[in-house]
C-alpha positions as CSV (number, residue, x, y, z in Angstrom):
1,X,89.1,106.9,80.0
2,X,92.1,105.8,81.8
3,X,92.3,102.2,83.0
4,X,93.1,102.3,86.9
5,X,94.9,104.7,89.4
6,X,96.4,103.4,92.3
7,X,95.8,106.0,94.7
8,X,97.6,107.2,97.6
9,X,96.2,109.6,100.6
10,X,97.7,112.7,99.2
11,X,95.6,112.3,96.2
12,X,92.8,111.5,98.3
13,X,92.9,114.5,100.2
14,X,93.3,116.9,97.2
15,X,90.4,115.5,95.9
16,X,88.2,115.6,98.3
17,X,89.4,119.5,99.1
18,X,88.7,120.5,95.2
19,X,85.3,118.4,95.7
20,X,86.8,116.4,92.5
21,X,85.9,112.4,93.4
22,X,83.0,112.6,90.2
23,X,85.7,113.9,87.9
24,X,88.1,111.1,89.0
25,X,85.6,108.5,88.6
26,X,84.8,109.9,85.1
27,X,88.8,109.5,84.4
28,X,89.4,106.0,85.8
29,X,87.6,103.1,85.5
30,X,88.9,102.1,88.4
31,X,91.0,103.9,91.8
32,X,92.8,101.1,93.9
33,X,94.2,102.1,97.7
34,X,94.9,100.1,100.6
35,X,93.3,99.7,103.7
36,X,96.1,101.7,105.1
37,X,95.6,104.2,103.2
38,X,91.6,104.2,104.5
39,X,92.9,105.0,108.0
40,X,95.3,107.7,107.0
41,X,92.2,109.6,104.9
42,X,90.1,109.2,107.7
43,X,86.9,110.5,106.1
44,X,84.1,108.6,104.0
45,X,85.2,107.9,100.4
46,X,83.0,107.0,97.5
47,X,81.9,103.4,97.7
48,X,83.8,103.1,94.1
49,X,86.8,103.2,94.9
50,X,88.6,99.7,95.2
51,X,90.3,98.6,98.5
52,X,93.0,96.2,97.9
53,X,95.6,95.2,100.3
54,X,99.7,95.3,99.8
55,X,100.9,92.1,98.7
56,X,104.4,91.7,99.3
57,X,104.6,92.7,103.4
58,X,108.4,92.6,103.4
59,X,108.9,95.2,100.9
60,X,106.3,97.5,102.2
61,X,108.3,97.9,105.3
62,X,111.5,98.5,103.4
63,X,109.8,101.2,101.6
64,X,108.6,102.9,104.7
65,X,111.9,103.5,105.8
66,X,111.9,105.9,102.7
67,X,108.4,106.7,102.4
68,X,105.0,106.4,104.3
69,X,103.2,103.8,105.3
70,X,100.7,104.5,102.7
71,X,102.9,105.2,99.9
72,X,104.2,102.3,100.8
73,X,101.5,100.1,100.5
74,X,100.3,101.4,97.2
75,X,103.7,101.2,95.6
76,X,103.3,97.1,97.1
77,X,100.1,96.7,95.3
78,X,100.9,98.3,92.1
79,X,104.2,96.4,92.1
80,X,101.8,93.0,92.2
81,X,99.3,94.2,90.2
82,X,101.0,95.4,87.3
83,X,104.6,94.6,87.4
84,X,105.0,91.3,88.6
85,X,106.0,88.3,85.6
């Protein structure tokens, strides 16, 4: 069993259309997204899965310049989470 995946909506959505969220909680002891994320899936999720919120604000918008809002904020929390000294 993996550790944690930090999630964005893509994911989401692909594995909610291959009907996949059991498999994915059997993989990961825990899935991290952000609230933005929430609002881009739209639809219920499994009350497993971990919302956690961006922590570096500044950054995030920088990144969504490049990338979308949610990518953003999950490449914000990951940079926190597992990258910061």
């Amino acid at each position: 069993m993996h550790s944690v995946v930090i999630a964005d909506t893509s994911f989401l959505i692909a594995i909610h259309k291959l009907q996949l969220f059991d498999q994915v909680k059997d993989l990961y002891k825990e899935v991290h997204i952000t609230k933005k994320i929430v609002a881009e899936f739209q639809l219920a999720l499994p009350a497993w899965i971990i919302i956690r919120e961006p922590h570096n604000f500044q950054v995030q918008a920088v990144l969504s310049f490049i990338i979308d809002e949610g990518e953003a904020s999950a490449h914000c929390h990951l940079v926190k989470q597992y990258c910061s000294t």
